[in-house]
C-alpha positions in Angstrom: -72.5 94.0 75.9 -72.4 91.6 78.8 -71.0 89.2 76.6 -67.9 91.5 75.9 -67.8 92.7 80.0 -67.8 88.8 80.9 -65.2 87.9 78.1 -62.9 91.4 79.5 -63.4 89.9 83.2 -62.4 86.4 82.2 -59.1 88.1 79.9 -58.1 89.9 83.3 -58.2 87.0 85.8 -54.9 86.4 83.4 -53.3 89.5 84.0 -49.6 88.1 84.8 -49.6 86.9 80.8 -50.6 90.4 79.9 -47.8 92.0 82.3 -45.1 90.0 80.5 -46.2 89.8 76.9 -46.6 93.9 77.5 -42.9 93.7 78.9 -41.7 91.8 76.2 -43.3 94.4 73.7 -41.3 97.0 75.6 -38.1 95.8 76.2 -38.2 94.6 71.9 -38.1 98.1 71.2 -35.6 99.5 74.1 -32.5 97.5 72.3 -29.8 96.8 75.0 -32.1 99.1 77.4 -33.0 102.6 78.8 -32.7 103.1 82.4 -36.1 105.3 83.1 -38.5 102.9 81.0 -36.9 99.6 82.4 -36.9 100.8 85.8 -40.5 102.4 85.8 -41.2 98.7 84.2 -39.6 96.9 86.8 -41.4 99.0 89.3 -44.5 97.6 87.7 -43.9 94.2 87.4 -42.2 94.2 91.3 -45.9 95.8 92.8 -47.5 92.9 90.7 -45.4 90.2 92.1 -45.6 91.6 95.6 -49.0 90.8 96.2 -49.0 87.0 94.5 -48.4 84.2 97.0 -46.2 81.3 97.7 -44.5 79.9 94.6 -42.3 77.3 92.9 -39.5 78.6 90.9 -36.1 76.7 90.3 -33.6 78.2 92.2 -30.9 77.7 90.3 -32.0 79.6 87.6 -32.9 82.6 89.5 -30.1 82.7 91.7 -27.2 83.0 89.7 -29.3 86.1 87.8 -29.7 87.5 91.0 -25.9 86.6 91.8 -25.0 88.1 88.1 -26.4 90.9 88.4 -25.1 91.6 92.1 -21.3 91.1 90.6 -22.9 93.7 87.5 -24.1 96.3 90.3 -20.5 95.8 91.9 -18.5 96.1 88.6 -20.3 99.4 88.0 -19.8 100.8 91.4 -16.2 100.6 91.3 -15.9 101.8 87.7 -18.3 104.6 87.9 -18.9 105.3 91.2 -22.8 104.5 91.6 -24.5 100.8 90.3 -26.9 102.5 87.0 -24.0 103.3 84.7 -24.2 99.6 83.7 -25.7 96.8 82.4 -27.2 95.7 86.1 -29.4 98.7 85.8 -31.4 97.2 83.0 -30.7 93.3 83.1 -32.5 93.3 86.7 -35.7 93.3 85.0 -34.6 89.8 83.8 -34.9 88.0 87.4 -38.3 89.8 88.3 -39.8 88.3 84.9 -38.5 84.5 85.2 -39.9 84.9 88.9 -43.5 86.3 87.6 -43.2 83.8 85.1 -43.2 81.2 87.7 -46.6 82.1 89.1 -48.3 81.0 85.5 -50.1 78.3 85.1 -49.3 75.2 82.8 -52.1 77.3 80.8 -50.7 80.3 80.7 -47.6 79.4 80.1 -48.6 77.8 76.6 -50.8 81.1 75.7 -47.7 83.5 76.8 -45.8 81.4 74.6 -48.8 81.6 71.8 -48.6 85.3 71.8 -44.8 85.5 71.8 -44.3 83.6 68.8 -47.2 86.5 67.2 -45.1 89.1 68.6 -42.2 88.1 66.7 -44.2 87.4 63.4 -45.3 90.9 63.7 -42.0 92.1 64.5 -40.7 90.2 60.9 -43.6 91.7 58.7 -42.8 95.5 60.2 -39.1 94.7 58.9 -40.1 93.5 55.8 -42.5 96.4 55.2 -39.3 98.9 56.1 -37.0 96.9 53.8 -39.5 97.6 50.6 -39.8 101.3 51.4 -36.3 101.8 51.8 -35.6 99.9 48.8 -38.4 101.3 46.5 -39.1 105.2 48.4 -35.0 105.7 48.9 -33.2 102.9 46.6 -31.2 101.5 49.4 -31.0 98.0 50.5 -29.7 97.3 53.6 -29.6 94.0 55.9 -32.5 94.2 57.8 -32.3 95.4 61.5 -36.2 96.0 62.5 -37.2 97.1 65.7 -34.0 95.6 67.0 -32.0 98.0 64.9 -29.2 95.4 64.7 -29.3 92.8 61.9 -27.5 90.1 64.2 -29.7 90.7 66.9 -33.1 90.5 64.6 -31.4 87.0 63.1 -31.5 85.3 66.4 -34.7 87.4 67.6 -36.5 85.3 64.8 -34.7 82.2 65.3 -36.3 81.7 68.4 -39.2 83.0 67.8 -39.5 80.0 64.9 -38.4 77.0 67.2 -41.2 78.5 70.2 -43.5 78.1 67.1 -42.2 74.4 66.4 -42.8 73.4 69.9 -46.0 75.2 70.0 -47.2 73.4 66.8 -45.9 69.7 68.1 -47.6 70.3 71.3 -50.8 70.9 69.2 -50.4 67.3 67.3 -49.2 65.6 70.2 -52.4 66.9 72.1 -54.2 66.2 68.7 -55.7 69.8 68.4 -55.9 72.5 65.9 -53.1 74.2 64.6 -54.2 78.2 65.0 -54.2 79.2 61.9 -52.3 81.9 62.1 -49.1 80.2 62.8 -49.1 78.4 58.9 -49.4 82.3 57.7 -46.6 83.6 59.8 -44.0 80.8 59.3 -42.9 82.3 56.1 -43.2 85.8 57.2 -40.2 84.4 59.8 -38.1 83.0 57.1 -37.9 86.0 54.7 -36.9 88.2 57.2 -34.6 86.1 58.0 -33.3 86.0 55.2 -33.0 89.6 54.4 -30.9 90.1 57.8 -28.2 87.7 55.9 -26.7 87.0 59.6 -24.5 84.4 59.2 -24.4 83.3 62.9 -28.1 83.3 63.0 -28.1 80.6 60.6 -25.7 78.6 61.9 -27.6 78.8 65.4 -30.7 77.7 63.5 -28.7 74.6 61.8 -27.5 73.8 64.9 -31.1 74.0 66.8 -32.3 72.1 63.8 -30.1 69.1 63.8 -31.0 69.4 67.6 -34.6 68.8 66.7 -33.6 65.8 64.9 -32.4 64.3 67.6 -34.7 65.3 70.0 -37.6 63.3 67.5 -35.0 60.6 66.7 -36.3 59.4 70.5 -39.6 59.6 69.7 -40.4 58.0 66.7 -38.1 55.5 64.1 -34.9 57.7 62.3 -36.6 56.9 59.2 -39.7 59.2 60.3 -36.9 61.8 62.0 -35.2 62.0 58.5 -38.5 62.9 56.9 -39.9 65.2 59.1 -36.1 67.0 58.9 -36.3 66.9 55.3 -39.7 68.3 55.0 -38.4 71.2 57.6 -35.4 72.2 56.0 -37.4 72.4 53.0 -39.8 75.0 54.2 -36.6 76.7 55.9 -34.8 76.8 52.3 -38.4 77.8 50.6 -38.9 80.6 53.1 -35.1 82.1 53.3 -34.9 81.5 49.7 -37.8 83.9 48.8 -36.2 86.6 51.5 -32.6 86.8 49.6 -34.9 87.0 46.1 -36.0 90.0 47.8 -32.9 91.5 48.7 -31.3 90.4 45.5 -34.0 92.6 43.9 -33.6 95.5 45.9 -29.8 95.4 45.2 -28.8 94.2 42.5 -31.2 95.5 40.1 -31.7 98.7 38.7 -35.6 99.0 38.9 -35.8 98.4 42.9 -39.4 98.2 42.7 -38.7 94.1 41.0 -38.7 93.4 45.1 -42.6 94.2 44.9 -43.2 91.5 42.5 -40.9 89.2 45.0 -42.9 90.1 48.0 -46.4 89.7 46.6 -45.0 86.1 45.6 -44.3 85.8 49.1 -47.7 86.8 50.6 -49.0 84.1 48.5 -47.1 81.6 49.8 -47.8 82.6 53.5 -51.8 82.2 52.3 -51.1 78.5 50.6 -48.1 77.6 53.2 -50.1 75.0 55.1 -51.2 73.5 51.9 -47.1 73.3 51.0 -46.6 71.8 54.4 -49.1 69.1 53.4 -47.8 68.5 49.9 -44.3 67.8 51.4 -45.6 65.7 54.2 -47.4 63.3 51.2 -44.0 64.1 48.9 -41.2 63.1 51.1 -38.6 63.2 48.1 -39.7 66.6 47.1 -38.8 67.8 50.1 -35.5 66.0 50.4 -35.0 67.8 46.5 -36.0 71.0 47.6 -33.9 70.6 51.4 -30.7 69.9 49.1 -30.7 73.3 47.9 -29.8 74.7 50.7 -26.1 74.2 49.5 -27.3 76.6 46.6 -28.8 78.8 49.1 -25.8 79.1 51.3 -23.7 79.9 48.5 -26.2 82.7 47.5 -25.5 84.2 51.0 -21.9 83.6 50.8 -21.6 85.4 47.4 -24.3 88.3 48.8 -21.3 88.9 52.2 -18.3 87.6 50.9 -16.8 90.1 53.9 -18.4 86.8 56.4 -15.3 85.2 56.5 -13.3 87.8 57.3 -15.8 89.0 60.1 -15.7 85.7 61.5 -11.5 85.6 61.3 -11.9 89.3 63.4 -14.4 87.7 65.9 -11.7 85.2 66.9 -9.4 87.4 67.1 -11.6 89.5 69.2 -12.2 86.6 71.4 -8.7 85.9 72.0 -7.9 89.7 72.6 -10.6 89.3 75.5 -9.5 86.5 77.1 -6.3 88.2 77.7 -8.2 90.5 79.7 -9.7 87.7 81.8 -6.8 87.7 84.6 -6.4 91.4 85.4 -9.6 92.0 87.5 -10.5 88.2 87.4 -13.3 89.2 90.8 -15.3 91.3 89.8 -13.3 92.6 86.0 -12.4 95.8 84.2 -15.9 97.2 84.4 -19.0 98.0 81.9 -17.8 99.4 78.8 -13.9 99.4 79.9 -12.8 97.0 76.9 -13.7 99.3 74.2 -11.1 101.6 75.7 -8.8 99.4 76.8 -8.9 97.7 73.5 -7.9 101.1 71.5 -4.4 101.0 73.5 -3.5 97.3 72.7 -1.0 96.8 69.7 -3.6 94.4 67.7 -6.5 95.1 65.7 -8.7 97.9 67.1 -12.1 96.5 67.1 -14.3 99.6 67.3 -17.4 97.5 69.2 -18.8 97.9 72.6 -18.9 94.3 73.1 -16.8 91.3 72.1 -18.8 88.8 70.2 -18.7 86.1 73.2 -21.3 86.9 75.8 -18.8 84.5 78.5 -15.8 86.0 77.7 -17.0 89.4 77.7 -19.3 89.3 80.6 -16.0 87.6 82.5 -13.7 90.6 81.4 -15.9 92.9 82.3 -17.9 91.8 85.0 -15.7 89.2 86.7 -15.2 85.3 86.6 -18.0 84.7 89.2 -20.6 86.4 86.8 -19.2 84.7 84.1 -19.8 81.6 85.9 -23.7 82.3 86.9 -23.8 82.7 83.6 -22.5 79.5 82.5 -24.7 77.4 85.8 -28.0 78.8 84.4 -26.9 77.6 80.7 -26.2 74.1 82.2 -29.3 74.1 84.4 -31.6 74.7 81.2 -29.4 72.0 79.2 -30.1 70.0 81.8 -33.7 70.2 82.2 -34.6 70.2 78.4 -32.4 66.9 78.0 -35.7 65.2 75.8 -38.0 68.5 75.6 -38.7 70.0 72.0 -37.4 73.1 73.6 -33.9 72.3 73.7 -33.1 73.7 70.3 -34.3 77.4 71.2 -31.9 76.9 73.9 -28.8 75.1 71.8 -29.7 77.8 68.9 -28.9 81.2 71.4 -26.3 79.3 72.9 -24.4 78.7 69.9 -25.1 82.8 68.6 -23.7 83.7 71.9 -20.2 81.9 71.1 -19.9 84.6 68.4 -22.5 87.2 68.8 -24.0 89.8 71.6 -27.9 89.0 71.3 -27.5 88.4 75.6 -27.4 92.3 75.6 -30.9 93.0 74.1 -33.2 92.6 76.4 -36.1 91.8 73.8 -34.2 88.8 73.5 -33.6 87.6 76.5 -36.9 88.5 77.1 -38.1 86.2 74.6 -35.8 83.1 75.7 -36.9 83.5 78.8 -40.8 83.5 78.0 -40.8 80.8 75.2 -38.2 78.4 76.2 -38.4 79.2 80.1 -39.3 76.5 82.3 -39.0 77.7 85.7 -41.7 76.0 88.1 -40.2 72.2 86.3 -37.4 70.9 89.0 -38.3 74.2 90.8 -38.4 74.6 94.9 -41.4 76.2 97.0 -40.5 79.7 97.9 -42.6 80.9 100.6 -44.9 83.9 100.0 -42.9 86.2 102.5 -39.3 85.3 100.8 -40.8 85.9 97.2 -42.6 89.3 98.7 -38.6 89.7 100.1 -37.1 89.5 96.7 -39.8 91.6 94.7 -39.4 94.3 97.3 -35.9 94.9 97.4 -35.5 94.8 93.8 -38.4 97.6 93.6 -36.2 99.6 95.8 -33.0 99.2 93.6 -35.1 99.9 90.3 -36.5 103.2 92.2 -33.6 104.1 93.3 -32.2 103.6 89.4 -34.8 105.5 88.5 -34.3 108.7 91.3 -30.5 108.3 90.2 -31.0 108.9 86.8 -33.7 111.6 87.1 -31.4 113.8 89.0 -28.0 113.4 87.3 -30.6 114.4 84.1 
């Protein structure tokens, strides 16, 4: 008994890594965010950081959030009249975490990381499980959504859930410790749910962050070694995704639905023997290569699965192009939250029917102004910038290159996630004093109360 009191004590004196891995469990299942459980979170997390110390956090990551979310408030204000009708009301809990964050130890930072990348492995076995009972118990296959509810936003929710698990692997061999075990078991698990959400720019954000890994291990070890290690990747990539579009090919394109049974127990067993795979690839370098080329097979599987991709794509730039014509009519502080969807249905093009157009610049510049647009685009830099030779550059390249062409900015489980696994913010930070970070906490507890009293009584 004193064992498990001492080992309880010893888990609390890390209570800031519970805080936010508890956040991040929230806000994964709020979607793009409710006002009441954000704001009662925020509360939360602002009375924890009020009573921490001095601290070194990089300042030009947290001020243009703070600066972004100012121009958000202001946008919403003169479109509705009061600052929670909004996205400012909910994306405010994203500068209180990167500033708790801050206050982590090199550590704790690893373990927060450790138990994201189990958070997300979780969150791709729960989606599997709900594809095979809508497929067996109702006969319907769908693209997977999850706890996201959006099959876009799962894609890249998994995407960087796998590169955290990369760098949290490599950090292992590098160190020359153990592997935890459970990371070999919920690699695949990653991978066939990715597959079943058949998100097209999810896929091309993880080639992207791939090839970006590549390079990235180009400058540490010969090209030769790069090329291998890349092969024996993409082959576990193709393995993995392969066996999730097996599973939605049996679900929907077979009469018996229950054939994606068979597919899944096939896949269980290859979660239990994955690390021996790994190990067979590593010895078999032109297996790998073999198995890495059909990918091409695998991407044409996907094409034939949503031959509508192209078309979607086609609308997206379209869509891009309507809002950048948009961009000069309220270029200070824009059009206001949820304006283009209106606007949009009056223009003599293509009616879009979305709430947001699938460029998170573009639309946070038509409807939130140029200068948010561009704290935007400073904190992207910045983290560009600092990652130049770290393995977690690709996380970063990956959501950067879905945000060109999707809306993953607006879930705050997402940006959750980025900001816990890929999130650097003490490295080329600045010392804030304890009174200026007990400043910053405290005023954004009052706006998240007063959020929260808003709310409450227009209820």
């Amino acid at each position: 008994m004193k064992k498990i009191v001492q080992k309880v004590n010893d888990l609390f004196i890390h209570y800031l890594v519970i805080c936010l891995f508890f956040s991040l469990l929230i806000l994964t299942l709020s979607g793009i965010g409710n006002v009441v459980p954000v704001s009662l979170l925020g509360i939360l997390l602002c009375l924890t950081g009020f009573v921490q110390g001095d601290v070194k956090v990089d300042l030009w990551v947290l001020g243009p959030l703070l600066v972004y979310n100012l121009f958000s408030m202001l946008s919403s204000y003169l479109t509705f009249g009061n600052t929670v009708e909004g996205y400012a009301a909910t994306q405010m809990i994203l500068p209180v975490m990167y500033l708790l964050f801050a206050y982590l130890s090199s550590e704790e930072s690893v373990w927060l990381r450790r138990l994201c990348v189990v958070w997300v492995g979780v969150v791709a076995i729960l989606g599997i499980i709900q594809f095979l009972y809508g497929a067996v118990w109702f006969g319907s296959a769908k693209r997977l959504g999850g706890l996201l509810g959006n099959p876009n936003g799962l894609g890249i929710f998994l995407v960087l859930g796998w590169f955290a698990l990369l760098h949290c692997c490599a950090q292992e061999k590098l160190q020359e410790g153990k592997i935890p075990h459970v990371f070999y078991g919920l690699e695949p698990f990653f991978l066939i749910a990715l597959g079943l959400t058949l998100s097209m720019g999810s896929f091309l954000a993880m080639a992207i962050g791939i090839l970006t890994y590549l390079i990235i291990r180009k400058k540490q070890c010969s090209w030769q070694e790069a090329m291998s290690q890349g092969g024996v990747l993409l082959a576990k990539v193709v393995f993995g995704v392969g066996i999730g579009l097996l599973l939605y090919l049996g679900a929907a394109r077979t009469n018996d639905t229950w054939v994606c049974i068979l597919v899944f127990v096939y896949g269980i067993f290859a979660a239990w023997y994955w690390r021996q795979l790994e190990d067979f690839l590593m010895r078999h370098r032109r297996c790998a290569l073999s198995i890495a080329a059909c990918g091409l097979l695998v991407a044409g599987a996907m094409v034939l699965m949503r031959p509508s991709a192209a078309v979607t794509f086609a609308e997206r730039l379209a869509m891009i192009g309507n809002g950048i014509g948009y961009l000069g009519v309220q270029p200070l502080w824009g059009i206001g939250p949820y304006q283009w969807r209106v606007l949009n249905l009056y223009d003599d093009d293509i009616y879009f029917n979305t709430n947001h157009i699938h460029n998170v610049f573009v639309h946070v510049g038509v409807e939130m102004g140029i200068v948010a647009m561009v704290m935007l685009l400073v904190v992207t830099i910045r983290c560009f910038g600092k990652k130049k030779s770290s393995l977690l550059l690709p996380g970063c390249v990956g959501f950067f290159i879905h945000s060109l062409m999707d809306t993953g900015f607006f879930y705050l489980g997402i940006m959750a996630l980025l900001l816990l696994t890929v999130g650097e913010p003490r490295r080329r930070g600045r010392m804030v004093s304890a009174s200026g970070a007990k400043s910053i906490f405290g005023v954004l507890a009052v706006v998240f109360l007063y959020n929260l009293g808003w709310y409450v009584y227009m209820v």
